[in-house]
C-alpha positions in Angstrom: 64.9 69.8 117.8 67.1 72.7 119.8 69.9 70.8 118.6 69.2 70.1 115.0 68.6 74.1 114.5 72.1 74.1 116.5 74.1 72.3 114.3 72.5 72.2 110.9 72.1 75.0 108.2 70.4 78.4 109.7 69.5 79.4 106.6 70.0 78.2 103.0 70.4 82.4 101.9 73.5 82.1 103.8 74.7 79.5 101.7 75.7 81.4 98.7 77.5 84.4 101.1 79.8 82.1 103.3 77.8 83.0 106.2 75.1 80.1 106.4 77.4 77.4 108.1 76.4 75.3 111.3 77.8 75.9 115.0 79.8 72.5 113.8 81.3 74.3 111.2 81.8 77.1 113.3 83.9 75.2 115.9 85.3 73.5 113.3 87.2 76.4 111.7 88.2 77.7 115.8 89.7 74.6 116.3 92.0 74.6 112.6 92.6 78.1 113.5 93.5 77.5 117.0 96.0 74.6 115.2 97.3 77.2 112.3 98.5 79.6 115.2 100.8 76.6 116.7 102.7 76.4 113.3 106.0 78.2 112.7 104.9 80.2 109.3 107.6 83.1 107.7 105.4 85.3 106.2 106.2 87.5 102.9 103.9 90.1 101.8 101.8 89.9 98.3 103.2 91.0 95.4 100.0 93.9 93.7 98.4 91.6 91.8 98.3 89.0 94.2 97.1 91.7 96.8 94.4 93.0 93.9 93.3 89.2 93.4 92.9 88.6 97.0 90.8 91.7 97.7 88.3 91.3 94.0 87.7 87.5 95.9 83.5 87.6 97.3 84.6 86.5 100.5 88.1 87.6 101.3 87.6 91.1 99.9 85.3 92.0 103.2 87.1 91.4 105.4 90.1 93.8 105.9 91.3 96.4 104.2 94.6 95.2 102.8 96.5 91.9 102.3 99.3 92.3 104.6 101.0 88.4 104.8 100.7 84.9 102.3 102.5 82.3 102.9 102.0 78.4 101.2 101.7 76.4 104.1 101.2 72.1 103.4 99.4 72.8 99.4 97.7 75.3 101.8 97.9 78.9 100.7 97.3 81.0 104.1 96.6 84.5 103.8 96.3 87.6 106.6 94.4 90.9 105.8 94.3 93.9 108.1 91.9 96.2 109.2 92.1 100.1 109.1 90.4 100.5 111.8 90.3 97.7 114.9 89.3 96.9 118.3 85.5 97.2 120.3 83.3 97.7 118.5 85.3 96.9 115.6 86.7 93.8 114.2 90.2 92.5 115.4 93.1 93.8 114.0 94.0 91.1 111.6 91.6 88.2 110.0 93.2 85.1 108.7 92.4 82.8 105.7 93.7 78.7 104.9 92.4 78.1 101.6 93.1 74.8 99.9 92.3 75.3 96.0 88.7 76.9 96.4 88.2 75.8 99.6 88.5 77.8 102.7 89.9 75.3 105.6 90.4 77.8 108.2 89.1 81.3 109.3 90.1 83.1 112.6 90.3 87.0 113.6 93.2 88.4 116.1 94.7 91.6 117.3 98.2 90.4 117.9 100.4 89.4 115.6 100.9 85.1 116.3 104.4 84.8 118.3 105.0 81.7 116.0 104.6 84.1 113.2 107.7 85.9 111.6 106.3 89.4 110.5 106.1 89.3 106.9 109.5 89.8 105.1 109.8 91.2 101.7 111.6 88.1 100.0 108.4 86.3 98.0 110.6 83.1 98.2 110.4 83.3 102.1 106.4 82.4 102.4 106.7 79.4 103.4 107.0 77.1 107.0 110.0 76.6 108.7 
């Protein structure tokens, strides 16, 4: 029973925010994350609508306060916002996105920028892995 409330749905509320998945699904998105930080990504920074799109979306829009790096990553678009204001108690620094169409693949939260990371560039063509 402890393990069924573990790993299946807390609450079907959560559902329709983002925030009802599983401790599966938790550990699921660490571990793509954990794999999205290996990758060699050159970032470029959003052009103002892409930055205006990205904040209006339900679920990106909270968290950070602006869209500081895209980049289209295997179909993948992969997107980093930052937060004003970071560290205990706050949130980390930066909060990273993999979305595939609708579909968010990959979530993760850091302070310091990924060393596999180039800091974004402001080329739009450059967005893209190396």
């Amino acid at each position: 029973m402890r393990l069924r409330l573990l790993l299946g749905k807390r609450h079907e509320a959560g559902a329709e925010d983002g925030f009802g998945q599983s401790l599966f699904e938790d550990l699921q998105f660490l571990f793509r994350f954990l794999q999205c930080r290996r990758r060699i990504v050159v970032w470029c920074r959003p052009s103002t609508n892409e930055a205006a799109t990205i904040a209006a979306h339900p679920v990106f829009g909270r968290f950070g306060d602006a869209t500081v790096a895209v980049a289209d990553v295997d179909g993948a678009r992969w997107i980093v916002r930052e937060n004003d204001f970071y560290g205990w108690p706050d949130p980390p620094r930066y909060a990273f996105f993999a979305v595939e169409g609708d579909r968010i693949t990959a979530t993760g939260g850091f302070t310091f920028w990924v060393k596999a990371w180039s800091y974004p560039c402001a080329d739009r063509s450059a967005g893209t892995v190396v």
